[in-house]
VMD Tcl script that draws the C-alpha trace (Angstrom):
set ca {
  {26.47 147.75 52.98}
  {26.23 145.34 55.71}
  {28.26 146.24 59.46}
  {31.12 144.44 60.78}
  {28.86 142.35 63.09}
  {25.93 141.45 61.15}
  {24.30 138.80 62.66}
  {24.92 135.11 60.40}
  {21.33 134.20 61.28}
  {19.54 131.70 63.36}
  {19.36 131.77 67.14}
  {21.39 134.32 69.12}
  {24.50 132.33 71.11}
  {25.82 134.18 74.23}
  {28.70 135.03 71.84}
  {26.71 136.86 69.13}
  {24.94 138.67 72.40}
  {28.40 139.72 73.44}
  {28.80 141.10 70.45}
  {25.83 142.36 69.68}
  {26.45 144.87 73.31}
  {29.97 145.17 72.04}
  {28.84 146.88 68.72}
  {26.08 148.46 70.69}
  {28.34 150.33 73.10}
  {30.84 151.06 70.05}
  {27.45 152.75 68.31}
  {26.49 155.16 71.43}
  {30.09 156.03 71.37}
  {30.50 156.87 67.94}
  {27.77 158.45 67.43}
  {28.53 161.00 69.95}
  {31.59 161.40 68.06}
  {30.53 161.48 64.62}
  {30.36 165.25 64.29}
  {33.34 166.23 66.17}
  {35.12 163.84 63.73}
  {34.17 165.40 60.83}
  {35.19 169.41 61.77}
  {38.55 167.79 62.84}
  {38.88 165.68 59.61}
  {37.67 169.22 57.53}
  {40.71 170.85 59.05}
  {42.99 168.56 57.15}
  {44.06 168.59 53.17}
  {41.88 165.53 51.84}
  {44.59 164.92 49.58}
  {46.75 164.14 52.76}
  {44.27 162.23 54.43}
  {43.24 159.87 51.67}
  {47.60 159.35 51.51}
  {47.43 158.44 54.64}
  {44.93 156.11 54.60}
  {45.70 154.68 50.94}
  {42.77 155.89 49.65}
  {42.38 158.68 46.48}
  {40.83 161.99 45.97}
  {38.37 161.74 42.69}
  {36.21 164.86 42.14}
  {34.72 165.81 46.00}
  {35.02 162.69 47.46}
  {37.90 160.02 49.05}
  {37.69 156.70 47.64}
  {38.65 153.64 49.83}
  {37.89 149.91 49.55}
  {36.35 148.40 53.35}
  {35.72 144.53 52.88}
  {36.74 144.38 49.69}
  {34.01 147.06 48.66}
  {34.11 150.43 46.83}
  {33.14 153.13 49.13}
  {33.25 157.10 48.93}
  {33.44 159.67 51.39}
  {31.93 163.20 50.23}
  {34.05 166.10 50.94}
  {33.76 168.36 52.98}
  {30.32 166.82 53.86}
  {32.08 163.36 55.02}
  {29.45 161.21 54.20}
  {29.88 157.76 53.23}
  {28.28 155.76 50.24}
  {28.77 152.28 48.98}
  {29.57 151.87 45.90}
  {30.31 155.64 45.38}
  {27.21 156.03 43.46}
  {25.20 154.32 45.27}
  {23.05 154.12 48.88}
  {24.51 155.73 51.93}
  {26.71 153.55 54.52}
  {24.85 152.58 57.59}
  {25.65 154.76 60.87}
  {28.29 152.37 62.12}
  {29.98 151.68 59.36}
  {30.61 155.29 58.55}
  {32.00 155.97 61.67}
  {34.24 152.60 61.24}
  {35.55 154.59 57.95}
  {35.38 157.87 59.58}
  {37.84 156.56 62.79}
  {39.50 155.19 59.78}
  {40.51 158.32 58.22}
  {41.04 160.20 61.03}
  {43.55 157.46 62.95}
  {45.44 157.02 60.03}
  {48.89 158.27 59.79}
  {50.86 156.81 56.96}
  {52.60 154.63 58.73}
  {53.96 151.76 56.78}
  {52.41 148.14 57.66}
  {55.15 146.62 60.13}
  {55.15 143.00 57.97}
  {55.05 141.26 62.25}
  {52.03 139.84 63.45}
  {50.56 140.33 67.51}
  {47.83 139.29 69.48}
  {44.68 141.65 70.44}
  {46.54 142.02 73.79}
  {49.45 143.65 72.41}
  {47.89 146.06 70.71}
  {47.89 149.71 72.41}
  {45.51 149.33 75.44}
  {44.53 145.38 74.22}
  {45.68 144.00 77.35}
  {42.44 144.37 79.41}
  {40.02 143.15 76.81}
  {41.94 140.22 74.83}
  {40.29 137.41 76.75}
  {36.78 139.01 76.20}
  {38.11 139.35 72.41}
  {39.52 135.69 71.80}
  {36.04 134.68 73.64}
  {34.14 136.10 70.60}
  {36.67 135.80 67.53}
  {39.48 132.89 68.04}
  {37.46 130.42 69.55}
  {34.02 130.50 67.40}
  {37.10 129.94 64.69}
  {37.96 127.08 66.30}
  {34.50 125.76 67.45}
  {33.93 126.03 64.18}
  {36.28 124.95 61.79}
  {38.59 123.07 64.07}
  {37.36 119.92 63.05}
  {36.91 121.20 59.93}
  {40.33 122.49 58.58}
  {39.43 121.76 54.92}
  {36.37 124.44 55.14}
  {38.36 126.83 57.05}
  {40.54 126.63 54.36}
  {38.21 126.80 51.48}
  {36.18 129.76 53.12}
  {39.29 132.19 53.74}
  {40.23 131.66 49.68}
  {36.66 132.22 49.03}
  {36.87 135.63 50.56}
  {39.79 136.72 49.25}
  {42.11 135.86 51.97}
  {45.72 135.12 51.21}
  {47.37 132.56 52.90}
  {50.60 132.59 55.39}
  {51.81 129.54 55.95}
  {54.71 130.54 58.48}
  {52.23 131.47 60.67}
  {50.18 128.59 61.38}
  {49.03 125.72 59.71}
  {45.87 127.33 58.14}
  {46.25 130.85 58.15}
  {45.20 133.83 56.15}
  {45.25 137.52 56.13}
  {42.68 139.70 55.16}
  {42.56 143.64 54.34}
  {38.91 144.85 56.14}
  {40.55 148.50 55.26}
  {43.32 149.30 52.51}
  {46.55 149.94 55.94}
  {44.58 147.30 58.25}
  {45.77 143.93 57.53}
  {43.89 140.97 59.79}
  {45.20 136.99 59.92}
  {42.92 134.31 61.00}
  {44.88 131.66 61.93}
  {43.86 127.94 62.73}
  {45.36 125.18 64.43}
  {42.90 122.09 64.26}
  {41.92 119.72 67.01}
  {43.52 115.88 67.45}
  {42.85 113.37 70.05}
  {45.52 115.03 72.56}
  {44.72 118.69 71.94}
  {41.95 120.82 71.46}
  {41.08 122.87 68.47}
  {43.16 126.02 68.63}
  {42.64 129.36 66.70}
  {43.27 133.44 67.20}
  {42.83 136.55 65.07}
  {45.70 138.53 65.15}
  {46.92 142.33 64.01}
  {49.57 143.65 61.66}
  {51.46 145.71 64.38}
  {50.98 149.29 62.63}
  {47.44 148.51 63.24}
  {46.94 150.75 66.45}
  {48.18 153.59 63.86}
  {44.87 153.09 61.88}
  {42.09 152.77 64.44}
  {41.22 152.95 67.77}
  {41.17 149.57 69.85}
  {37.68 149.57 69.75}
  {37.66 148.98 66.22}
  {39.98 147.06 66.24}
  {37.88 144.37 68.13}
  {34.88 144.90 66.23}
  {36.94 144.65 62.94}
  {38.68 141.42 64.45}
  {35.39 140.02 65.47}
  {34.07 140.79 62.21}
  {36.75 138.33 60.27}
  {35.55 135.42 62.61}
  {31.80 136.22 61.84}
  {32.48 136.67 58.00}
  {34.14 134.11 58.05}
  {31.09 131.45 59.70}
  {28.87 132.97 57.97}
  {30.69 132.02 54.32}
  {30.77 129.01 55.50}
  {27.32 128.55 55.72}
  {26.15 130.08 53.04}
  {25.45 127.51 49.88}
  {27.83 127.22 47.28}
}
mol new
graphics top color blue
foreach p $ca { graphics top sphere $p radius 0.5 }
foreach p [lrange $ca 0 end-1] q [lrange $ca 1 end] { graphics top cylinder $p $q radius 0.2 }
display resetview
């Protein structure tokens, strides 16, 4: 399984090498962390963790969806596969589902969309994170609303039209809900677009990955729209 900020191909732009440190610095992080986060997750009832996280217990594993894919987590052993039977997750992405499971607290989605910078401790870094996920949205597709448009359904993404006009929300992790929201160009304005968070997000993952995650949508989304029919 691919990571949230695989690269779409082609030459590197100063905003995939933003990203590229951003994921870099999230991976010396959580690797550090990827051992102390399994003996606190082992301390827990799995059954209560995968409830909190909507996932399932089936035999010795937890069974989310990240992406739209199937993945499992062994238990006690915490190691991540995708599908269940299949290879193992790549480092980062099993800390992305690791963080997962041990952020999440049940909390019901709040149904009220905010920007990165109101997200606990998003003030600081939403400018660096509307740099590398709103506006490739809008350099993108903002001439372009008909592909924005066709991309998002191809991916799943369900639209909200009280929000902008092109949006669509996505589900990167069953309690994470993501909107990519587009508001295209004309001769007076520019192009405007954002990613924005349901506001139980911060209940489900750090804000670290909650940028990645958020920069992931804009990527996934580029990259879609690339790719042939």
């Amino acid at each position: 399984m691919t990571g949230l900020t695989e690269k779409a191909g082609g030459k590197e732009t100063q905003s995939e090498e933003i990203i590229a440190k951003a994921q870099e610095a999230w991976r010396e992080s959580m690797v550090r962390r990827l051992d102390e986060l399994r003996q606190e997750l082992r301390t827990r009832d799995p059954f209560n963790v995968a409830a909190n996280s909507d996932g399932r217990v089936e035999g010795d594993a937890i069974l989310l969806t990240y992406w739209g894919q199937s993945v499992a987590l062994s238990w006690p052993a915490l190691e991540a596969f995708s599908p269940p039977e299949g290879p193992s997750c790549s480092t980062f992405d099993t800390a992305m589902l690791l963080y997962y499971l041990h952020t999440a607290d049940g909390s019901p989605l709040a149904d009220r969309w905010i920007g990165f910078r109101e997200l606990p401790d998003g003030g600081f870094y939403h400018q660096a994170f509307q740099g590398y996920s709103g506006n490739q949205i809008a350099k993108v597709f903002g001439d372009a609303p008909e592909t924005f448009a066709l991309t998002a359904n191809a991916m799943g993404g369900q639209p909200l039209p009280a929000l902008a006009p092109h949006a669509y929300f996505f589900h990167p992790l069953p309690r994470i809900r993501l909107a990519a929201t587009l508001w295209p160009g004309d001769d007076e304005f520019p192009a405007k677009a954002s990613v924005l968070f349901d506001a139980a997000s911060g209940h489900y993952m750090p804000i670290d990955g909650l940028a990645l995650l958020g920069s992931g949508l804009s990527r996934r989304l580029i990259k879609a729209s690339a790719s042939p029919s």
